[in-house]
Steps between C-alpha positions, in 0.01 A plus 500: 500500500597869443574685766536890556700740696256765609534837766233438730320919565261413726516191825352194324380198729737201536736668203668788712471893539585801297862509371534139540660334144325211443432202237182449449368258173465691208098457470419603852759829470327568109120414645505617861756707609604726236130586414405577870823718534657259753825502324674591229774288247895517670614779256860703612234810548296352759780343643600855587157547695601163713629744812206756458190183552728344787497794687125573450469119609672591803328820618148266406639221698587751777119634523366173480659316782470838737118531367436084572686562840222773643260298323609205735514716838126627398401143439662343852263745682197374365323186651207320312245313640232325275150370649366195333217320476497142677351234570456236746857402684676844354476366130556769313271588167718550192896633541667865543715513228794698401242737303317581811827561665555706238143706541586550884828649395321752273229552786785570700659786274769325386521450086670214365497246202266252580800222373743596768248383755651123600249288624602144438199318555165648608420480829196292629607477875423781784766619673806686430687520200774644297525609159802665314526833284800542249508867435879446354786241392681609866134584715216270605271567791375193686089633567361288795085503487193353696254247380234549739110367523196787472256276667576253818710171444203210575626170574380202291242323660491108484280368250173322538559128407334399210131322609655115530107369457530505122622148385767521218299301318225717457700732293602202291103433419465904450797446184333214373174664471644800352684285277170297405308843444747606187539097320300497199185319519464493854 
């Protein structure tokens, strides 16, 4: 396959950031990054711009990580509780999710990409759990929340035992019949 020495302009996901040299194949440089602006071909005149993207990568970088760090003291300050619906023994009904962790967030007054939100699997248990928030490559924030019931936890009660009177064999007959009622002819 062909492959392509490209200038990447712009931070592209899983290729690299702004001034990075890259090779890239040549259809996915001639189809997706060239078009969009995300690059540009490895001439000696945009080599010369190298040093002018990696310090604007640096200054972005620099905001980033300081923005993602107050993000991450605002975020440690919050706690979230979420009141469920349950049922008998503390079952829950349904899951909290890492989209209603993300909702809470919002509530809360803190704005965020909903993808950053870690949630492994939902949760379908009261109690307390954790959750984790990757605001940048070098900062997460581990969120702890409640899983709590709206209504009062009622223990199972023991079952009624089926009525014993009713010979097994009378459901036997009851099949038959049935069965007699759809034969042809009968």
């Amino acid at each position: 396959m062909a492959h392509r020495e490209i200038l990447l302009l712009k931070p592209v996901e899983n290729l690299g950031g702004e001034g990075d040299q890259v090779k890239v194949r040549a259809g996915y440089a001639r189809n997706f990054l060239l078009p969009r602006q995300l690059a540009a071909p490895l001439t000696l005149a945009n080599r010369k711009h190298v040093e002018a993207l990696k310090k604007r990568r640096a200054e972005r970088e620099a905001s980033e990580l300081t923005g993602a760090q107050e993000l991450a003291k605002q975020i440690s300050k919050i706690s979230i509780a979420f009141a469920v619906k349950t049922g008998e023994g503390g079952k829950m009904f349904g899951a909290i999710t890492a989209a209603d962790l993300h909702e809470k967030l919002a509530a809360a007054g803190v704005t965020l990409d909903k993808r950053k939100v870690l949630l492994h699997t939902p949760v379908k248990a009261l109690g307390k759990h954790e959750a984790k928030i990757k605001l940048h490559a070098d900062v997460t924030v581990d969120i702890a929340f409640d899983v709590v019931s709206e209504n009062p936890i009622v223990e199972p009660t023991a079952e009624a035992k089926p009525d014993e009177a009713k010979p097994a064999t009378e459901k036997k007959s009851v099949k038959r019949t049935a069965k007699a009622d759809t034969e042809p002819g009968a």
